[in-house]
C-alpha positions as CSV (number, residue, x, y, z in Angstrom):
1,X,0.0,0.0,0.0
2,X,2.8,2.4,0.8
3,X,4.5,1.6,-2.4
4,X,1.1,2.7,-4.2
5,X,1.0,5.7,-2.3
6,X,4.5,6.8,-3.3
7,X,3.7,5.7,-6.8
8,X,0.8,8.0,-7.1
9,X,2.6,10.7,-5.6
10,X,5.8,10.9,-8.0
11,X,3.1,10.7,-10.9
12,X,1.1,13.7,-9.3
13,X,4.8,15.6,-9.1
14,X,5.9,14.5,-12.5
15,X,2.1,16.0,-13.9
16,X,2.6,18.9,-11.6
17,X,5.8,19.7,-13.3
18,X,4.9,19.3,-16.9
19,X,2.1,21.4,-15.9
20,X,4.2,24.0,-14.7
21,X,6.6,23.9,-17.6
22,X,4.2,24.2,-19.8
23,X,2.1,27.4,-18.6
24,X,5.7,29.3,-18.0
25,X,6.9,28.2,-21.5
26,X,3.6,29.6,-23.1
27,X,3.4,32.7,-20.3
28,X,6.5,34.3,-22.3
29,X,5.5,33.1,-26.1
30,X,2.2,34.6,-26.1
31,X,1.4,36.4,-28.8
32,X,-2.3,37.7,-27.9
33,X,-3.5,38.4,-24.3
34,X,-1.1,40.0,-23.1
35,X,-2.6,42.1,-20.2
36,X,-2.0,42.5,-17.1
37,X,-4.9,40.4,-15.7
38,X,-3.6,37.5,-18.2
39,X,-0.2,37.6,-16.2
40,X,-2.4,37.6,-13.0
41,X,-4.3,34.7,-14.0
42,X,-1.0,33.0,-15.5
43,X,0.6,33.3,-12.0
44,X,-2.3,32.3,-10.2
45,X,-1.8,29.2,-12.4
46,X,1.4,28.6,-12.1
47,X,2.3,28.9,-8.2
48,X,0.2,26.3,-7.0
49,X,2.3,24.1,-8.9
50,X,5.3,25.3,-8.0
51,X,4.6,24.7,-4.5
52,X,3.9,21.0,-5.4
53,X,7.1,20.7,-6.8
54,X,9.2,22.5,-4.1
55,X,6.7,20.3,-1.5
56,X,5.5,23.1,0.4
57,X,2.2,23.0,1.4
């Protein structure tokens, strides 16, 4: 049971990571939307999953 726990865990920080990449990887190509609440609503995106990923709850 603990070996599925730490199993589902690495694949929630390896989909929290892609996830991350991904939204700061398209935060500085956008070519459209590029307003100030579109950065809010990108960083509000963004730092939940970087929390994840640094393990701080």
């Amino acid at each position: 049971m603990v070996f599925l726990q730490n199993v589902i865990h690495w694949i929630y920080m390896i989909f929290a990571a892609v996830s991350c990449f991904f939204l700061v990887k398209h935060l500085f190509k956008r070519e459209k939307n590029k307003g100030i609440v579109n950065d809010i609503v990108y960083a509000y995106c963004i730092i939940p999953f970087l929390l994840r990923i640094l393990q701080i709850k």
